[in-house]
MARLO-620205 format. One line per field, with one value per atom (N, C-alpha, C): residue number from 1; residue in three letters; atom name; z, y, x. Coordinates in steps of 0.1 Angstrom, whole numbers. Atoms other than C-alpha are relative to their C-alpha. Example, Ala and Ser with C-alpha at 12.3 -4.5 7.8 and 13.67 -1.06 7.14 Angstrom:
BEGIN
lose: [1,1,1,2,2,2]
paro: [ALA,ALA,ALA,SER,SER,SER]
vexnu: [N,CA,C,N,CA,C]
zz: [0,78,0,0,71,8]
yy: [-12,-45,12,-11,-11,11]
xx: [9,123,9,-9,137,-8]
//
This chain:
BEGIN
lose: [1,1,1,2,2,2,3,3,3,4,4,4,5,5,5,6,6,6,7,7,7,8,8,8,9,9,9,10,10,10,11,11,11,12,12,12,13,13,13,14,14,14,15,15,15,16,16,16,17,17,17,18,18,18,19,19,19,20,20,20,21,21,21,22,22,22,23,23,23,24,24,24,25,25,25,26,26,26,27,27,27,28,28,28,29,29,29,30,30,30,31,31,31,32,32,32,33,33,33,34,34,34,35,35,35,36,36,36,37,37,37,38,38,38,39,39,39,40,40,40,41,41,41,42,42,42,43,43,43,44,44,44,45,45,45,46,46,46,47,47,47,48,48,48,49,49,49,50,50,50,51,51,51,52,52,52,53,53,53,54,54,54,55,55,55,56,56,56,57,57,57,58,58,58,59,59,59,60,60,60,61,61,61,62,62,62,63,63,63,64,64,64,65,65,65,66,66,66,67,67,67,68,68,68,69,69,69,70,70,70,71,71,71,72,72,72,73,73,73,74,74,74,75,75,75,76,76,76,77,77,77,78,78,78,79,79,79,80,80,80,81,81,81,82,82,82,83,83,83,84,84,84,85,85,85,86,86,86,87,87,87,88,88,88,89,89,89,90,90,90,91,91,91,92,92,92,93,93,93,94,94,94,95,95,95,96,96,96,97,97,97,98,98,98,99,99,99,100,100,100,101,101,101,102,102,102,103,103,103,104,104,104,105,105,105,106,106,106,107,107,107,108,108,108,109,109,109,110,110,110,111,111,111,112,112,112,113,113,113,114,114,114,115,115,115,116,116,116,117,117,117,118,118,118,119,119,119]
paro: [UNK,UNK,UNK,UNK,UNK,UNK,UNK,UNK,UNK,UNK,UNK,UNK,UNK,UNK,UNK,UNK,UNK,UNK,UNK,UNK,UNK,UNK,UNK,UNK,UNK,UNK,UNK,UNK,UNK,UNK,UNK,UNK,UNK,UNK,UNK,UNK,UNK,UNK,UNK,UNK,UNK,UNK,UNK,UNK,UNK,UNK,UNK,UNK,UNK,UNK,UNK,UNK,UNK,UNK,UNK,UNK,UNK,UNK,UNK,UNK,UNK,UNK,UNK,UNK,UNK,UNK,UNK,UNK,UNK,UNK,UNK,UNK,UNK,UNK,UNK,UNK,UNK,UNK,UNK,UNK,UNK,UNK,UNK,UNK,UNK,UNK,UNK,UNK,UNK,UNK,UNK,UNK,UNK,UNK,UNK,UNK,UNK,UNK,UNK,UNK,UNK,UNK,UNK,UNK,UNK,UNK,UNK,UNK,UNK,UNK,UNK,UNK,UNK,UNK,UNK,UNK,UNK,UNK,UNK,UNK,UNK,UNK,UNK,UNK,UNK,UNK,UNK,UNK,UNK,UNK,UNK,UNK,UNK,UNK,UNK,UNK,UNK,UNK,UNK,UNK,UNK,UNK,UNK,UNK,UNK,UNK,UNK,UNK,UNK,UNK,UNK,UNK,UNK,UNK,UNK,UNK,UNK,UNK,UNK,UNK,UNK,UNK,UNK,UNK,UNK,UNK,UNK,UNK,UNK,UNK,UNK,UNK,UNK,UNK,UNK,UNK,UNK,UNK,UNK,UNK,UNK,UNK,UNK,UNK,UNK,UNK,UNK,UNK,UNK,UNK,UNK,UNK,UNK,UNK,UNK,UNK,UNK,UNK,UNK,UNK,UNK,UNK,UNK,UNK,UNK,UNK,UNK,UNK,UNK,UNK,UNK,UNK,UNK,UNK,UNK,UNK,UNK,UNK,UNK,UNK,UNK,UNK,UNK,UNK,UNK,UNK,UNK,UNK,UNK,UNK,UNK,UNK,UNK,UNK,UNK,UNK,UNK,UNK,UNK,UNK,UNK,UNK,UNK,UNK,UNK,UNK,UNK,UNK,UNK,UNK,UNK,UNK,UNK,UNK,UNK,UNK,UNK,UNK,UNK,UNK,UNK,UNK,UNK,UNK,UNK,UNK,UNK,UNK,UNK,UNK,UNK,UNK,UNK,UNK,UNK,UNK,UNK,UNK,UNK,UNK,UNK,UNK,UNK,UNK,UNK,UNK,UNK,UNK,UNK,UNK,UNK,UNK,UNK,UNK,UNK,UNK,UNK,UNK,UNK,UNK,UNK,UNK,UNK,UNK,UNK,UNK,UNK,UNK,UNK,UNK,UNK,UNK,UNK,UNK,UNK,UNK,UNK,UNK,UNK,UNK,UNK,UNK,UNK,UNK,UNK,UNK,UNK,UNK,UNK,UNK,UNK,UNK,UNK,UNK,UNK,UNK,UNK,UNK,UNK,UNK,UNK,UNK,UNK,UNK,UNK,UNK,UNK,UNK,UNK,UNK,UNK,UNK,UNK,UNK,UNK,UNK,UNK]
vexnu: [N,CA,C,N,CA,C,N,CA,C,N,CA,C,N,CA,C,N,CA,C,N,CA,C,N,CA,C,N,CA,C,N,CA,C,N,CA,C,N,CA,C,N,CA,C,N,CA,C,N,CA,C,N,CA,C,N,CA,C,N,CA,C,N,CA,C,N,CA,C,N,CA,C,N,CA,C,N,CA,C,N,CA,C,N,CA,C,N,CA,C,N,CA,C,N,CA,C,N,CA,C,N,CA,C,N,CA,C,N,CA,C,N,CA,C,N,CA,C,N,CA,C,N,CA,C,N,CA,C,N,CA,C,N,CA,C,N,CA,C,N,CA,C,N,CA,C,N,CA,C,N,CA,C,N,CA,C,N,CA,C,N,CA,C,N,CA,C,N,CA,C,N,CA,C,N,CA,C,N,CA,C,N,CA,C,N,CA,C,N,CA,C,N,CA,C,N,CA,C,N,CA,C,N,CA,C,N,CA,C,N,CA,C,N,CA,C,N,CA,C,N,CA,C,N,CA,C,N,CA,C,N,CA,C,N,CA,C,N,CA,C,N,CA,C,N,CA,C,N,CA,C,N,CA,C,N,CA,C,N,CA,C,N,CA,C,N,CA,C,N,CA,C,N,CA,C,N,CA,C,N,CA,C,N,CA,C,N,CA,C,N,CA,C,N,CA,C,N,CA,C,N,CA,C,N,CA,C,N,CA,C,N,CA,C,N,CA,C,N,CA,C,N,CA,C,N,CA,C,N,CA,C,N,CA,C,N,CA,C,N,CA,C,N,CA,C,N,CA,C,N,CA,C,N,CA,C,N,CA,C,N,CA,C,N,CA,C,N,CA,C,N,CA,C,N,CA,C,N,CA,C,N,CA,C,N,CA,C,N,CA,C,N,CA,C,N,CA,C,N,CA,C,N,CA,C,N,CA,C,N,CA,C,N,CA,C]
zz: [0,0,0,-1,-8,5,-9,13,-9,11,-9,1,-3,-3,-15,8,-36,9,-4,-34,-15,12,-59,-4,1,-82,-10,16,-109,-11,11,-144,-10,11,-173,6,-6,-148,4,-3,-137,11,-7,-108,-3,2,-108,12,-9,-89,-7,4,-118,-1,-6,-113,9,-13,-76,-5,1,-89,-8,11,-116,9,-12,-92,10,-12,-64,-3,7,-85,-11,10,-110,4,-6,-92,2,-3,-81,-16,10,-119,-8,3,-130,7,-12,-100,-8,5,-114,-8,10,-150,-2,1,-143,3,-3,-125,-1,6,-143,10,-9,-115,0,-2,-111,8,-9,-94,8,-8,-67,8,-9,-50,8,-9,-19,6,-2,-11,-7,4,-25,2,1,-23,-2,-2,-18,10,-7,11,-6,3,13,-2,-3,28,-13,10,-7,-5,6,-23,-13,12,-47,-5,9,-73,0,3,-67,7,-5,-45,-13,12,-80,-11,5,-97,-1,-3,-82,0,5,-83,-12,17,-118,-4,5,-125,6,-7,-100,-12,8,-118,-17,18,-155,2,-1,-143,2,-9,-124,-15,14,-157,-11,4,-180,2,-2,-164,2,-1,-160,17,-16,-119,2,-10,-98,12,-11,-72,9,-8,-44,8,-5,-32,15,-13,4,8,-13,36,-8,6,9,14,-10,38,16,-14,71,8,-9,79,-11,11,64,-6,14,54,-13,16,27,-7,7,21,-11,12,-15,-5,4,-16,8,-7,8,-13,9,-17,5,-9,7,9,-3,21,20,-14,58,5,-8,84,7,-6,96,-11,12,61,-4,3,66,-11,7,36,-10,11,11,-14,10,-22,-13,14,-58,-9,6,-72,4,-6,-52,-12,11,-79,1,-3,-64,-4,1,-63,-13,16,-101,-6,6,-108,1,-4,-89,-8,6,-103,-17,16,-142,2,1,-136,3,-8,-116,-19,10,-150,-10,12,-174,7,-1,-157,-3,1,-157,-13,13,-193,-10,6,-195,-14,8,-217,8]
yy: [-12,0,12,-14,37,11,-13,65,10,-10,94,10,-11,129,8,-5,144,17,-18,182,1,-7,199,8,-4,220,16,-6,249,0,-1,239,7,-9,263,5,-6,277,-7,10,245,-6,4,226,-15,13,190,-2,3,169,-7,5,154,7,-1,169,-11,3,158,-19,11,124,-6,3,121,0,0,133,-11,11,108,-14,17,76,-4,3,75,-15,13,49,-9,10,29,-3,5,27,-11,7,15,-14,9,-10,-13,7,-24,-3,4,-25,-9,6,-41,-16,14,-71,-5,5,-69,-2,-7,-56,8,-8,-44,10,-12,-8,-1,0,-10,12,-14,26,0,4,15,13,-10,49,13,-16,87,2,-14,116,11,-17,151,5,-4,169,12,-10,189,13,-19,221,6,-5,223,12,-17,260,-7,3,259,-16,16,230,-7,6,221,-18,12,187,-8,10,175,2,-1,189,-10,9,169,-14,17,135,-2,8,135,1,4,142,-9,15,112,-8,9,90,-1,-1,102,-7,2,99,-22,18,61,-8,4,56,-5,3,61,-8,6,41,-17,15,9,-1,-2,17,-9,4,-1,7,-9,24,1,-1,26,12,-16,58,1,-5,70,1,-9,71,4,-9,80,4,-3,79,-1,1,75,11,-11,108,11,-12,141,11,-7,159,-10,5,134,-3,7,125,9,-3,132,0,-5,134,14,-15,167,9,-9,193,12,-15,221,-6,2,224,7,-8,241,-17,7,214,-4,4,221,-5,6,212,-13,20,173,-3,-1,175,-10,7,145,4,-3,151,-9,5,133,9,-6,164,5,-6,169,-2,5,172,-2,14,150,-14,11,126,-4,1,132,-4,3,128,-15,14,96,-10,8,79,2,0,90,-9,10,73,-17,13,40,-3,10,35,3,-2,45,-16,14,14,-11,15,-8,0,5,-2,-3,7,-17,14,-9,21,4]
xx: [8,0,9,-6,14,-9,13,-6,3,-4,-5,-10,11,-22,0,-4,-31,-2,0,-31,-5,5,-54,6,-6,-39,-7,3,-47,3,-7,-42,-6,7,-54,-15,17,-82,-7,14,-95,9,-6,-92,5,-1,-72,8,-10,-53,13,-11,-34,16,-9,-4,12,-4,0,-1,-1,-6,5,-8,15,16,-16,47,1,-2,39,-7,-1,29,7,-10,54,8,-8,74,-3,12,44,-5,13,25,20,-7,62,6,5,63,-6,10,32,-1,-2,40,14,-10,72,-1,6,56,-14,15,23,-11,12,2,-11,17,-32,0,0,-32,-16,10,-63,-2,-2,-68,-10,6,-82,-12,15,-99,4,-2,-101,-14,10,-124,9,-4,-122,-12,4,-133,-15,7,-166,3,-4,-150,7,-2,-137,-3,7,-145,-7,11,-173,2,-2,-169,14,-13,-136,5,-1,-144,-4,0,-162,10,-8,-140,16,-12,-110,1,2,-128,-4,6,-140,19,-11,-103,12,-6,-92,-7,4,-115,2,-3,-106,16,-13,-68,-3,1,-80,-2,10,-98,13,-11,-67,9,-10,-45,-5,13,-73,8,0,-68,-17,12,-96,0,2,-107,-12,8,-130,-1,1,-145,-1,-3,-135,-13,8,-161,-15,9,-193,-8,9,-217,6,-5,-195,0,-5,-179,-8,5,-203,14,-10,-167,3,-4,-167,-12,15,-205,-1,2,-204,-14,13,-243,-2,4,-241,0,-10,-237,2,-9,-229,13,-15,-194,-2,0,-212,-4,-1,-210,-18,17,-249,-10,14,-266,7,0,-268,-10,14,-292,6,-5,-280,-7,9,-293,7,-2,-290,7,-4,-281,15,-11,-248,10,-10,-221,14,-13,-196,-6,5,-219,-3,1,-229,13,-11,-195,0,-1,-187,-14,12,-224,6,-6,-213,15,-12,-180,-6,3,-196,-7,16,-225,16,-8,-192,11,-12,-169,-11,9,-206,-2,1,-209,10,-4,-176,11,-7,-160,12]
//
């Protein structure tokens, strides 16, 4: 297991975290292509307290990065701890309000039906 904290970044006005994950798994994706290993990313998110859209912002570009590289990943705490409950869609601590429309969660669900149909 490698623990690894991404750090969001700003690229061309947008938020990502590929960067931060390109510098601290280089050594790990070659690791794994060297002895024909399956990469498994035991957990990620992104915090709610995130500013504006920048928590969906950072997991659609986890899962596009997870995606490219044929990573198998499982998403962090969805419902355990509310700084990560990806159905909140407010980033304030008092609105426990889950919703369908949270767009972390839209993110994560369009990625889940894009690996079930197998693209």
């Amino acid at each position: 297991m490698v623990p690894t904290v991404i750090t969001p970044t700003k690229e061309d006005d947008k938020i990502c975290a590929s960067p931060s994950l390109r510098t601290n798994l280089v050594e790990f994706r070659a690791a794994c292509r060297c002895y024909e290993l399956p990469i498994c990313v035991g957990a990620f998110s992104a915090s709610r307290s995130a500013p504006a859209q920048s928590a969906a912002a950072c997991v659609a570009d986890l899962i596009a990065h997870f995606e490219r590289h044929g990573c198998s990943a499982a998403c962090h705490d969805l419902r355990a701890w509310h700084g990560w409950d990806a159905e909140m869609a407010s980033a304030s601590r008092e609105s426990g309000i889950r919703t369908g429309q949270a767009p972390a969660r839209k993110v994560l669900q369009a990625g889940l039906l894009r690996r079930a149909a197998g693209s």
